[in-house]
Each structure stands twice: as structure tokens, then as C-alpha cells.
VOLUMLO-874231 format. One record per residue: z, x, y of N, C-alpha, C in turn; residue number from 1; residue in one letter. Coordinates in pm, whole numbers, m for minus. Example, Ala and Ser with C-alpha at 12.3 -4.5 7.8 and 13.67 -1.06 7.14 Angstrom:
# residues 2
+--------+--------+--------+--------+--------+--------+--------+--------+--------+-----+-----+
!   n.c3 !   n.c1 !   n.c2 !  ca.c3 !  ca.c1 !  ca.c2 !   c.c3 !   c.c1 !   c.c2 !   n ! res !
+--------+--------+--------+--------+--------+--------+--------+--------+--------+-----+-----+
!    780 !   1319 !   m569 !    780 !   1230 !   m450 !    780 !   1320 !   m330 !   1 !   A !
!    708 !   1285 !   m225 !    714 !   1367 !   m106 !    787 !   1290 !      3 !   2 !   S !
+--------+--------+--------+--------+--------+--------+--------+--------+--------+-----+-----+
This chain:
# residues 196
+--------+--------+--------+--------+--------+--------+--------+--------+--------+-----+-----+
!   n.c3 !   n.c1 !   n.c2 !  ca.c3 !  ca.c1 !  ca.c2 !   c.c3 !   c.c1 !   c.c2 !   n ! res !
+--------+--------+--------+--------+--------+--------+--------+--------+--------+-----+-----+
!  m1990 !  m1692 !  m1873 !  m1925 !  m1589 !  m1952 !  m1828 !  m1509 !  m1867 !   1 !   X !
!  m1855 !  m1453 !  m1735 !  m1774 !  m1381 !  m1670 !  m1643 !  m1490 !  m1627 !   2 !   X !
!  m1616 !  m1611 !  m1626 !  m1516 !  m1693 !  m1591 !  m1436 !  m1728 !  m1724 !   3 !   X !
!  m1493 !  m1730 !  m1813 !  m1439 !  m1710 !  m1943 !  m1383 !  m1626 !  m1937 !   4 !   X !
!  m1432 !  m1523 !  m1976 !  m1372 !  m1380 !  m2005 !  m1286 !  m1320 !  m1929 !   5 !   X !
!  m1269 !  m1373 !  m1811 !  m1178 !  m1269 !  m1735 !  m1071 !  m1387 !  m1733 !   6 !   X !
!  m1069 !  m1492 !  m1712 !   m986 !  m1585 !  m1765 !   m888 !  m1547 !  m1900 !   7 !   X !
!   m965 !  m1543 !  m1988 !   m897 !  m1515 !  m2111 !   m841 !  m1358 !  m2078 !   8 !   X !
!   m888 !  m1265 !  m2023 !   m827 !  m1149 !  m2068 !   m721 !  m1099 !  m1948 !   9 !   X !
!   m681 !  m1214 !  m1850 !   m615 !  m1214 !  m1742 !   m461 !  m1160 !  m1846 !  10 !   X !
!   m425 !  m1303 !  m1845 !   m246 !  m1271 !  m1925 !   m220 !  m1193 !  m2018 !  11 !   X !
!   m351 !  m1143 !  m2020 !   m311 !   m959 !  m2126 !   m334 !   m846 !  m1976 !  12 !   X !
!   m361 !   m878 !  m1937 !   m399 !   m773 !  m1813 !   m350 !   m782 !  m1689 !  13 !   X !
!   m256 !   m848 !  m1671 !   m164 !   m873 !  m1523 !    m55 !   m830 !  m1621 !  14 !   X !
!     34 !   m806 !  m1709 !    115 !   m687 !  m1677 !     88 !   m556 !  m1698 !  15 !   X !
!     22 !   m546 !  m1771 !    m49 !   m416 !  m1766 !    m79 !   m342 !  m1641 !  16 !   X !
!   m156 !   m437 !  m1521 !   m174 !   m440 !  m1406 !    m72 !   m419 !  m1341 !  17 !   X !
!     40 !   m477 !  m1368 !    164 !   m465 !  m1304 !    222 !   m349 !  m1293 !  18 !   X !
!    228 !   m268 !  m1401 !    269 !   m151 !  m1434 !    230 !    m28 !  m1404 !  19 !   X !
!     55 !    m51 !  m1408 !    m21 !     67 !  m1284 !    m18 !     62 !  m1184 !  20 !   X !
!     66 !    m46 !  m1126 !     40 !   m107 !   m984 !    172 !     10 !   m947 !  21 !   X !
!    296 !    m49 !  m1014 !    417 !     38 !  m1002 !    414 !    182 !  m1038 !  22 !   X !
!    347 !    216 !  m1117 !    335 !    400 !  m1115 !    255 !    452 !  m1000 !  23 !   X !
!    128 !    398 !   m977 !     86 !    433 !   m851 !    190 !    432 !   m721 !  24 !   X !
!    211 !    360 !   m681 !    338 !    342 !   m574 !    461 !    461 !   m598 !  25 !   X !
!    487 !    483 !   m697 !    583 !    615 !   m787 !    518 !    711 !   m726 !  26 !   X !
!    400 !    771 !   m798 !    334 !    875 !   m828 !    296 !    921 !   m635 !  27 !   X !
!    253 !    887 !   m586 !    180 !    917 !   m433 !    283 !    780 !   m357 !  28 !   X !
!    271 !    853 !   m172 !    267 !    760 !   m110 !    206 !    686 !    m78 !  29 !   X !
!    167 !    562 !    m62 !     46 !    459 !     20 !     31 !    298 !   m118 !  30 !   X !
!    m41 !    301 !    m65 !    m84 !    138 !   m150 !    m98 !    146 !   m277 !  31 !   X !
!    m81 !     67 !   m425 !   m104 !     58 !   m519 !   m296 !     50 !   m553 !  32 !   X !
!   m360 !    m87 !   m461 !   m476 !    m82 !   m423 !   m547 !     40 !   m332 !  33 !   X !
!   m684 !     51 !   m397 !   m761 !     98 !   m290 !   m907 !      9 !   m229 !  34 !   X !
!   m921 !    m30 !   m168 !  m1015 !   m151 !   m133 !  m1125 !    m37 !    m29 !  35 !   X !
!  m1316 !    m80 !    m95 !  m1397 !     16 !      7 !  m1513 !    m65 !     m1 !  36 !   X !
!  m1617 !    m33 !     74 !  m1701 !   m165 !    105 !  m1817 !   m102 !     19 !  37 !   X !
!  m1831 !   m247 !    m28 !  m1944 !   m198 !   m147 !  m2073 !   m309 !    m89 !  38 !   X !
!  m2193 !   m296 !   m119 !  m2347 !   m365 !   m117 !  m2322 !   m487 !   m225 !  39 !   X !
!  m2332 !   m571 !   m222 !  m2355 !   m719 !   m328 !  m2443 !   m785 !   m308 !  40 !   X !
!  m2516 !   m865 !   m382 !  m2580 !   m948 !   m428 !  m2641 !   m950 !   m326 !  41 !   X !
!  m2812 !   m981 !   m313 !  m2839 !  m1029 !   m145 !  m2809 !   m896 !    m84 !  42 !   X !
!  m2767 !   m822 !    m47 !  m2726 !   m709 !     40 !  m2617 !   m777 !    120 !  43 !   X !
!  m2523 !   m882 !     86 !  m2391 !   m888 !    145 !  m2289 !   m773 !    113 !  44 !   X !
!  m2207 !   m754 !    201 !  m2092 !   m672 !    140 !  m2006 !   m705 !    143 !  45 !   X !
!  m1893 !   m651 !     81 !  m1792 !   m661 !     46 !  m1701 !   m600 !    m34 !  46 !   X !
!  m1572 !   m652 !    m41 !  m1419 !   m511 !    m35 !  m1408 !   m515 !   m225 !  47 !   X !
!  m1461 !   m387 !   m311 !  m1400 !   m376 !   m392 !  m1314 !   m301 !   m397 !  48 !   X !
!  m1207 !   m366 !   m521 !  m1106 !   m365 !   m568 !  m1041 !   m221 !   m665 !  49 !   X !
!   m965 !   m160 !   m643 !   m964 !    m46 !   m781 !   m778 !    m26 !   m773 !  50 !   X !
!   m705 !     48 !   m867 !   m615 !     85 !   m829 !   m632 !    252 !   m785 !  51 !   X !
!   m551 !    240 !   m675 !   m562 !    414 !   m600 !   m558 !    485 !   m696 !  52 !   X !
!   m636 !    614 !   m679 !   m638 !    739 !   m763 !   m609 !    834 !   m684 !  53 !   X !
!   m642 !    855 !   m572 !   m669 !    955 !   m478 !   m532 !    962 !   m357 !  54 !   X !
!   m484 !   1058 !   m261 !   m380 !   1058 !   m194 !   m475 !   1018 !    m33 !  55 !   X !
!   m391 !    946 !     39 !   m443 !    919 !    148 !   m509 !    968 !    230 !  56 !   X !
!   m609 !    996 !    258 !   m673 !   1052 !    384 !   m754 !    971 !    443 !  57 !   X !
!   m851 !   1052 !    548 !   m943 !    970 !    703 !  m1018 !    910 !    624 !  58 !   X !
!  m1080 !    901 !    482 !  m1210 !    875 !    452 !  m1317 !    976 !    518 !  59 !   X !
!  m1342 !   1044 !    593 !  m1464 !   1152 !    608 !  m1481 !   1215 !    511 !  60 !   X !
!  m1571 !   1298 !    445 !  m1678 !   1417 !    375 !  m1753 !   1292 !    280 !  61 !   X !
!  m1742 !   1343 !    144 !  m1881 !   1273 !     66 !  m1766 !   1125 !    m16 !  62 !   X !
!  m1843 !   1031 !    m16 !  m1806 !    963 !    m57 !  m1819 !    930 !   m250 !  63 !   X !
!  m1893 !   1082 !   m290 !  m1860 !   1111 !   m449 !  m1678 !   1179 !   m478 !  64 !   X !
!  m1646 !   1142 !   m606 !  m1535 !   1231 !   m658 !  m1602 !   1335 !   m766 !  65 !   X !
!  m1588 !   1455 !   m777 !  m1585 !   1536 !   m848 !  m1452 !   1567 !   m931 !  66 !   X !
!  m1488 !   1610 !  m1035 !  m1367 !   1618 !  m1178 !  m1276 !   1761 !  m1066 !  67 !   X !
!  m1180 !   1716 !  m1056 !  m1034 !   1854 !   m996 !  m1040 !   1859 !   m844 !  68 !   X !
!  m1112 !   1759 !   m793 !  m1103 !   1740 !   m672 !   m897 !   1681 !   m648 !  69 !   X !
!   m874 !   1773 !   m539 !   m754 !   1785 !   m534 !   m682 !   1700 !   m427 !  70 !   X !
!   m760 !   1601 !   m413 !   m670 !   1484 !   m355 !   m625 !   1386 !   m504 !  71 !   X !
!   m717 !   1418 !   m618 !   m701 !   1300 !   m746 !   m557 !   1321 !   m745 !  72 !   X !
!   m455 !   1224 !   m774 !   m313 !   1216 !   m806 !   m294 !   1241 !   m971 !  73 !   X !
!   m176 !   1286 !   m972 !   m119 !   1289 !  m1137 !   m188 !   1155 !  m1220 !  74 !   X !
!   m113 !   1006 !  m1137 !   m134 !    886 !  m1239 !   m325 !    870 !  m1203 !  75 !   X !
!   m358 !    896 !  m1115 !   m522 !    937 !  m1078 !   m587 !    984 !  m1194 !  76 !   X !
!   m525 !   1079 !  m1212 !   m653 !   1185 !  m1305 !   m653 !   1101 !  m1472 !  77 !   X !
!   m523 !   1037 !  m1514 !   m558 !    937 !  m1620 !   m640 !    779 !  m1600 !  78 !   X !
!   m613 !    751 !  m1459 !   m663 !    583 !  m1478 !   m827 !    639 !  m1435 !  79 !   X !
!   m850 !    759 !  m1360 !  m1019 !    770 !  m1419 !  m1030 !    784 !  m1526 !  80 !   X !
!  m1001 !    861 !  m1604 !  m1023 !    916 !  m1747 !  m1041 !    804 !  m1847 !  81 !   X !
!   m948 !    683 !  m1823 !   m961 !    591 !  m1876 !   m989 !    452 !  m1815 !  82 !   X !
!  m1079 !    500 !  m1738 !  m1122 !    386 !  m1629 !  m1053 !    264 !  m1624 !  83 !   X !
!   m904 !    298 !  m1597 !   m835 !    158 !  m1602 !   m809 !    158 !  m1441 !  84 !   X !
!   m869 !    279 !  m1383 !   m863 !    233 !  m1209 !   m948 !     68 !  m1187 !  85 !   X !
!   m999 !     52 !  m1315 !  m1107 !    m44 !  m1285 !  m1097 !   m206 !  m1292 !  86 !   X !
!   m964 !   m195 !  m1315 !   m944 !   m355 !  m1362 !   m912 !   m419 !  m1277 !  87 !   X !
!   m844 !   m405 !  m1138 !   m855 !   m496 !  m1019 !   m984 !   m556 !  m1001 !  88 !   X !
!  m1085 !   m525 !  m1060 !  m1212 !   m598 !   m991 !  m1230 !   m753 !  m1075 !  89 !   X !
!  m1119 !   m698 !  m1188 !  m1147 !   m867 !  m1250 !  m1089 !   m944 !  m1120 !  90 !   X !
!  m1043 !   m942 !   m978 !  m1022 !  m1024 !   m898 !  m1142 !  m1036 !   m836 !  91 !   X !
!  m1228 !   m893 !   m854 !  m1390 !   m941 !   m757 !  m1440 !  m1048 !   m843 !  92 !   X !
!  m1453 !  m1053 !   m985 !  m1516 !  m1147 !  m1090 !  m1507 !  m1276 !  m1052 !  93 !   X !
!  m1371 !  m1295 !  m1014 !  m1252 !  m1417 !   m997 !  m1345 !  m1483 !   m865 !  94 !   X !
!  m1370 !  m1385 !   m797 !  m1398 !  m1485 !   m643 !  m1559 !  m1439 !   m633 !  95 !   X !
!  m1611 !  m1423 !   m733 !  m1745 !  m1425 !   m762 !  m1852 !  m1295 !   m658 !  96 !   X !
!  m1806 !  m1234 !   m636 !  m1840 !  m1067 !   m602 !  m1922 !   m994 !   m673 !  97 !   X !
!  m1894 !  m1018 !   m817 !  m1908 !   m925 !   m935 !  m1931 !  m1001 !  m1049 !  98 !   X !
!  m2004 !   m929 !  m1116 !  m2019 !   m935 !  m1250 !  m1908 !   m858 !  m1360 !  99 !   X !
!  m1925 !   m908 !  m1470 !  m1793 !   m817 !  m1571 !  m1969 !   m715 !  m1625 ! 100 !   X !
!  m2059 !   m769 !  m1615 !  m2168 !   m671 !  m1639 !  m2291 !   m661 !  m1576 ! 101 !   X !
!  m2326 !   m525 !  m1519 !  m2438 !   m588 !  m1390 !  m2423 !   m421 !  m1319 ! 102 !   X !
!  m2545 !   m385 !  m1222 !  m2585 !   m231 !  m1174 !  m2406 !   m209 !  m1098 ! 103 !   X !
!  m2376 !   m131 !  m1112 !  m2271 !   m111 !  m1051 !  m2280 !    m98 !   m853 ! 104 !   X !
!  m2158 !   m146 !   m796 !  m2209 !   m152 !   m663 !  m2213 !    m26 !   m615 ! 105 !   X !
!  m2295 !    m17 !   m528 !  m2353 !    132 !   m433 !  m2243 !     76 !   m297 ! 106 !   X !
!  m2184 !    211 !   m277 !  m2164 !    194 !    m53 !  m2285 !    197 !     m7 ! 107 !   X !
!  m2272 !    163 !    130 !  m2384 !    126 !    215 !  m2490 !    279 !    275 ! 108 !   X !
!  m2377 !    341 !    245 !  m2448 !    493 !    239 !  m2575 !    536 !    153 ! 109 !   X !
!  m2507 !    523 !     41 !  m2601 !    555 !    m76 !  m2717 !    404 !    m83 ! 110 !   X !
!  m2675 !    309 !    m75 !  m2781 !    199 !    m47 !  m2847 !    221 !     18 ! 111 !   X !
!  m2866 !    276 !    114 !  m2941 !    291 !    239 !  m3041 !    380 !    199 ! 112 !   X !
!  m3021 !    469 !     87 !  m3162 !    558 !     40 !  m3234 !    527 !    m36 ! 113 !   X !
!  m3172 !    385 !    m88 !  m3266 !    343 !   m228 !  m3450 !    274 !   m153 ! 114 !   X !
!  m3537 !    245 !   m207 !  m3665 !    232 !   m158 !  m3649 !     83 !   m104 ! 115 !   X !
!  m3702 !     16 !    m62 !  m3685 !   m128 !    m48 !  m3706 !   m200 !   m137 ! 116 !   X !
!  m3833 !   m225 !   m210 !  m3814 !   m274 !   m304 !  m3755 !   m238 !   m450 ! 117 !   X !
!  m3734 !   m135 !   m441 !  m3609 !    m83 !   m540 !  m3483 !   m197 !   m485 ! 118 !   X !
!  m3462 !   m148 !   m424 !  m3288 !   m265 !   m315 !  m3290 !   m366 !   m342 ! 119 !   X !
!  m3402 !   m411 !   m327 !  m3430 !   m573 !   m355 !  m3388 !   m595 !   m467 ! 120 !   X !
!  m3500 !   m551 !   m562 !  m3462 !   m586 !   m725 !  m3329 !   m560 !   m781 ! 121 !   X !
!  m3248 !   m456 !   m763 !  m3121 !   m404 !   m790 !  m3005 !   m541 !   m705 ! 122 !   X !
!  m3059 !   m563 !   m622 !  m2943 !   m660 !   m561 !  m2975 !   m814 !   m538 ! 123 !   X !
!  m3096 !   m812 !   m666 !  m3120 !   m991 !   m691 !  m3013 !  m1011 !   m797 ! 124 !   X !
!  m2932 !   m954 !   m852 !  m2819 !   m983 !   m952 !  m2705 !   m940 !   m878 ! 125 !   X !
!  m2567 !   m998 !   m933 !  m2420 !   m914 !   m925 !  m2432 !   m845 !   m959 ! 126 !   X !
!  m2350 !   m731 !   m893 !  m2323 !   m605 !   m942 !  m2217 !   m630 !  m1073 ! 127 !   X !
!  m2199 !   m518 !  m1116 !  m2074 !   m566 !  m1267 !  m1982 !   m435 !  m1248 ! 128 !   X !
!  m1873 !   m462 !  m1366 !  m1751 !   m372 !  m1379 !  m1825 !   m289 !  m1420 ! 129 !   X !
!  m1903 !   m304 !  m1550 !  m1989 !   m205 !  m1614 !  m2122 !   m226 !  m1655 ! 130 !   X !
!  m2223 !   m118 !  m1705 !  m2335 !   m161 !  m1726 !  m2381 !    m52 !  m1792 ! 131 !   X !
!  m2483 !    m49 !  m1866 !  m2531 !     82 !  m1967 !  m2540 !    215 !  m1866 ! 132 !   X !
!  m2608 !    250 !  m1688 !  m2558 !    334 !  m1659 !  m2422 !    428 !  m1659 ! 133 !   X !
!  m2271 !    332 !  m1646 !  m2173 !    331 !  m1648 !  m2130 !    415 !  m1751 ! 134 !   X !
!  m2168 !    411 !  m1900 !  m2168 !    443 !  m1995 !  m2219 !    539 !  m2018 ! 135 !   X !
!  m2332 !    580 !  m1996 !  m2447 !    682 !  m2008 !  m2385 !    820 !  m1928 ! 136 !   X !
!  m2294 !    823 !  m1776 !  m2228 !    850 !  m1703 !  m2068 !    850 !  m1663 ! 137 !   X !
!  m2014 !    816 !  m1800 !  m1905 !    782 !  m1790 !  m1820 !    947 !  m1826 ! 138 !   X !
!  m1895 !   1033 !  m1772 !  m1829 !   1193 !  m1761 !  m1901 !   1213 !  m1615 ! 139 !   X !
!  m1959 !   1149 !  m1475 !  m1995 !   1188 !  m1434 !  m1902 !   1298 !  m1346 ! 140 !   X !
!  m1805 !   1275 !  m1313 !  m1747 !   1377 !  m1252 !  m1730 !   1504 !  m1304 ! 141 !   X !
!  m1760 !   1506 !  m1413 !  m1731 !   1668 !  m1453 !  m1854 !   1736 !  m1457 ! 142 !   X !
!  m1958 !   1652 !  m1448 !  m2175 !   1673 !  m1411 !  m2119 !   1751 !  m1261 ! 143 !   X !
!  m2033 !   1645 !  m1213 !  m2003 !   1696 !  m1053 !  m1955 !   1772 !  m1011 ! 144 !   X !
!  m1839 !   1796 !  m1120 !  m1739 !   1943 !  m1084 !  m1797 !   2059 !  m1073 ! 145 !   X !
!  m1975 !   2060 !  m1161 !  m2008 !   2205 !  m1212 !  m2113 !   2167 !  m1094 ! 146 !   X !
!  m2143 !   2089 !   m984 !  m2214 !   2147 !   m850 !  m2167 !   2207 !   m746 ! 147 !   X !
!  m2227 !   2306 !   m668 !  m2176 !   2378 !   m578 !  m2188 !   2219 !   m457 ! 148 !   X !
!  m2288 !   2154 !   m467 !  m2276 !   2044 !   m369 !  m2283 !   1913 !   m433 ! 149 !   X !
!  m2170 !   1805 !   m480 !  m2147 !   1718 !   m537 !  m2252 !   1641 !   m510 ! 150 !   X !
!  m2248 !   1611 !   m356 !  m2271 !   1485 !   m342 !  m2444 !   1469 !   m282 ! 151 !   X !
!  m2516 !   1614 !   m295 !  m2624 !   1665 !   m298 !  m2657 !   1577 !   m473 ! 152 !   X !
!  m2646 !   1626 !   m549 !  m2638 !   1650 !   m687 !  m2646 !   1485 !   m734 ! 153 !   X !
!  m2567 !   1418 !   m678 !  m2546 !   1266 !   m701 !  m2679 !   1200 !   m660 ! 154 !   X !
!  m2726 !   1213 !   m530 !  m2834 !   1182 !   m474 !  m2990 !   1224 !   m535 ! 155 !   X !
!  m2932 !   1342 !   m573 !  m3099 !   1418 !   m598 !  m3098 !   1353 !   m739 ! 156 !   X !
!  m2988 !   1371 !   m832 !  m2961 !   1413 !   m932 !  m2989 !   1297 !  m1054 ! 157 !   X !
!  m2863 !   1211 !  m1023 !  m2761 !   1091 !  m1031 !  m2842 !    966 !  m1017 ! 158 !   X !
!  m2846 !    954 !   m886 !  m2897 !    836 !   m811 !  m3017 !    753 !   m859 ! 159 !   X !
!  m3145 !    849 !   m876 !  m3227 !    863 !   m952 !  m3245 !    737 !  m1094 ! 160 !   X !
!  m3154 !    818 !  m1191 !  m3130 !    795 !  m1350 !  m3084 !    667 !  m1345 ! 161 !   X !
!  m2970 !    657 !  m1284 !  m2885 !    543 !  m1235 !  m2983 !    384 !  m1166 ! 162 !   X !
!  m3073 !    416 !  m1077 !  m3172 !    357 !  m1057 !  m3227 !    267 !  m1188 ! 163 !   X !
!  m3296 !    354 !  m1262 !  m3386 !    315 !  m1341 !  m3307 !    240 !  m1496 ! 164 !   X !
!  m3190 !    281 !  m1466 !  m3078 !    178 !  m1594 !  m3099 !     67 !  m1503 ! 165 !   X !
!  m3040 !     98 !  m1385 !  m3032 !    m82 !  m1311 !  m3175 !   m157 !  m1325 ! 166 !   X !
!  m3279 !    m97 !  m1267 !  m3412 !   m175 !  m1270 !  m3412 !   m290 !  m1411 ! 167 !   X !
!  m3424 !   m180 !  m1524 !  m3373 !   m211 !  m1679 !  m3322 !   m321 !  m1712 ! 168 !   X !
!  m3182 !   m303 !  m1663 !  m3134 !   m425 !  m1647 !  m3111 !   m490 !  m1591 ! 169 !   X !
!  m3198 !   m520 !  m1475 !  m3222 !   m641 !  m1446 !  m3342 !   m708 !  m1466 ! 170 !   X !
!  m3465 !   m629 !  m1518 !  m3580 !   m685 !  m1605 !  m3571 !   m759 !  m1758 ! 171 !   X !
!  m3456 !   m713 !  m1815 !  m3435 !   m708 !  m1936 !  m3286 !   m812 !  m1966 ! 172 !   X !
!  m3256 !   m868 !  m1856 !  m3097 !   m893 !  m1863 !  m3089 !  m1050 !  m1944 ! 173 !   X !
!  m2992 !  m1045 !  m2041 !  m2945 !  m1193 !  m2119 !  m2818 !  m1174 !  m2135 ! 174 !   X !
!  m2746 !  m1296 !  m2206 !  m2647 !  m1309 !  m2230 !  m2619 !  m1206 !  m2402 ! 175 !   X !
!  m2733 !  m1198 !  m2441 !  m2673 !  m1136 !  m2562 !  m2671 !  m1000 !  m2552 ! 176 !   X !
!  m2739 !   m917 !  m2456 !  m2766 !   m778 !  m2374 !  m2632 !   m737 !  m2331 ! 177 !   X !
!  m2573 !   m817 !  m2206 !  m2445 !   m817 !  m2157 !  m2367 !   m808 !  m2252 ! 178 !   X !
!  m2324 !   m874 !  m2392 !  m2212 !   m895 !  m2463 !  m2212 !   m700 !  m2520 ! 179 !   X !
!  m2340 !   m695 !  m2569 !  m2355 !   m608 !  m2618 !  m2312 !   m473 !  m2546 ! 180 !   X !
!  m2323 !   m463 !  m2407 !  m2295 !   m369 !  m2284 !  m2125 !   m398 !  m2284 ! 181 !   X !
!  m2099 !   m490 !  m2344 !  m1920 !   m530 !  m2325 !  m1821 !   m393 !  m2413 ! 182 !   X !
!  m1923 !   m438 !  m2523 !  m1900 !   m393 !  m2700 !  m1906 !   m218 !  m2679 ! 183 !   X !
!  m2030 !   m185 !  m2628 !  m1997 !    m12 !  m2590 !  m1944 !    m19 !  m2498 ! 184 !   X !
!  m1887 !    m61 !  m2372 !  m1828 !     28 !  m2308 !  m1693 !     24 !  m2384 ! 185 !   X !
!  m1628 !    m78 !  m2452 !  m1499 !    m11 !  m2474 !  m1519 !     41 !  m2617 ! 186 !   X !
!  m1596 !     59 !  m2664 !  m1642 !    181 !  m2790 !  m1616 !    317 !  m2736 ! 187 !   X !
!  m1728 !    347 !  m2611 !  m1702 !    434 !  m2546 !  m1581 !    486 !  m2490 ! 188 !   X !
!  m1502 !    400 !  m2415 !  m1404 !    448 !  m2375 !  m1305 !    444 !  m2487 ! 189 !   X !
!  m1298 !    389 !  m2610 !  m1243 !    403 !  m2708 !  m1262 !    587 !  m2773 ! 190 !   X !
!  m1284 !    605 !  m2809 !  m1400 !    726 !  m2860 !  m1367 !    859 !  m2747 ! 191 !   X !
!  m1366 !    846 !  m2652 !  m1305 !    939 !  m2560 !  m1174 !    961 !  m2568 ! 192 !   X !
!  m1132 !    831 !  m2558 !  m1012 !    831 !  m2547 !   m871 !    927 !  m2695 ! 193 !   X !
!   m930 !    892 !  m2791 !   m904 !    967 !  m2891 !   m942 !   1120 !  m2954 ! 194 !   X !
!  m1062 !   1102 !  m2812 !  m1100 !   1269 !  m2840 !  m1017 !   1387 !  m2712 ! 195 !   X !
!   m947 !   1352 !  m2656 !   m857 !   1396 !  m2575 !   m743 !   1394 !  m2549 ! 196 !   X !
+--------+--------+--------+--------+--------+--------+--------+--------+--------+-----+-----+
């Protein structure tokens, strides 16, 4: 299904792609891509894919975004909003990285606190573009904006909830589960999208 699908929804989505690729490059200086190392399958890692939101810096402090965090760029603050930062990863799909549905990937940071056998189970599947956490959380930055410590808040908070969707689904996971996780997220992001 994920070679299908991203197959088919490629030549609707490479110019589209094209076009965020070129406003990003407009909007800020630096790369159209932002590439950061994510935990996969097995506990391999590897470089996902997004288009930049954010203006260049060292990478040091927390590796959460909070809603008005003031590195987000102009074309930034819409491709979160409408999580279309997210469609480069149909190239993770492509070279088999990722799932189009599956726990979303953790950095090695935040991996590193999960229990062991929590880790295990969470990373006997691909990670995916999206997954019912995704959804459930798909305002998390503005949960984040209203902490005095984001990335406290993510961990204590977040991390947690997020956990126990993944366990979920990966106890529970089919092909007709996934389709269904396809169907809300762009409900969801449908539905937002018209309410703003």
C-alpha cells in the first residue's frame, strides 16, 4: 500500500512540491529541505525529510517547536499549520524509511528516554507520515506555546500519551486500520483548515 500510494500521489505532488520548494528559498535564506536524524525501524537511523520552516541556526536548545517560536518563517508558520512541511517524506516512503502510516519517528534524544521494552515494540514497525497520535496532536504546538518550559512539557507531558497511541498501534495494526488513519488525517487537516 505505501508503494502504491505514494506512487500514485507523486505527479500530483511534485509540483506542488516544486512550488514550496521555491517559496521557501524566497521567503528565508538557506535550503528548501530540512533533513534531521530520526530513530527507524530496528533502532537504525536515519535523515528525515521536511521542507524548512524554521531560519538557520546551530541546532542547540530543545529540539521541540512551540506555536510563535521566532525562528518559524512567514512560508513556515503556514506549511506547519497545514502540515505540508510534510510531504518530502514521501521520498523516505520511496526508499523505504517510512511508512505513509506508522508511530511517528522520535530523535535519538527523546528515544533515549523511552523504557526498553517500550523502544522495542514502538520500533518493530516503520515509523509513518502519520498515525492517530499525529492527529490527536495535530495542535501540539500551541499545548507548547502555553508552557513556560516546552520541551519539559513534551517529555513529562506529550511523550507519555504519544507512547501509548504508538503501543496501540502497533498491537492493533492492519491494512484496514491504516486506510482508515489515511481518511482522518486529511479530514482533520481538512476541518482546520477551513476553520482558519
Amino acid at each position: 500500500m505505501d508503494l502504491a500510494l505514494t506512487l500514485a500521489a507523486l505527479p500530483l505532488a511534485l509540483p506542488l512540491m516544486a512550488a514550496i520548494a521555491l517559496w521557501v528559498r524566497l521567503d528565508s535564506p538557506g535550503p528548501a529541505l530540512f533533513r534531521q536524524q530520526r530513530v527507524g525501524r530496528g533502532g537504525a537511523l536515519f535523515r528525515i525529510h521536511k521542507f524548512r520552516t524554521m531560519r538557520l541556526h546551530d541546532g542547540a536548545g530543545p529540539q521541540v517547536t512551540a506555536g510563535g517560536d521566532a525562528r518559524i518563517t512567514r512560508a513556515g508558520r503556514w506549511l506547519r499549520r497545514t502540515k505540508l512541511d510534510e510531504l518530502p517524506q514521501l521520498i523516505d516512503v520511496l526508499r523505504g524509511d517510512m511508512s505513509l502510516v506508522g508511530p511517528r519517528p522520535e530523535v535519538p534524544r527523546y528515544m533515549a528516554l523511552y523504557a526498553d521494552e517500550v523502544r522495542q515494540q514502538i520500533l518493530s514497525v516503520r515509523p509513518g507520515i502519520t498515525d492517530r497520535a499525529a492527529i490527536e496532536f495535530r495542535d501540539e504546538e500551541r499545548l507548547l506555546a502555553a508552557s513556560s518550559n516546552p520541551e519539559r512539557t513534551y517529555v513529562e507531558q506529550v511523550m507519555p500519551i504519544k507512547q501509548r497511541y504508538y503501543l496501540d498501534y502497533v498491537a492493533r495494526r492492519s491494512l484496514g486500520g491504516d486506510a482508515r488513519i489515511l481518511l482522518d488525517t486529511a479530514r482533520a487537516l481538512w476541518v482546520r483548515e477551513k476553520s482558519t
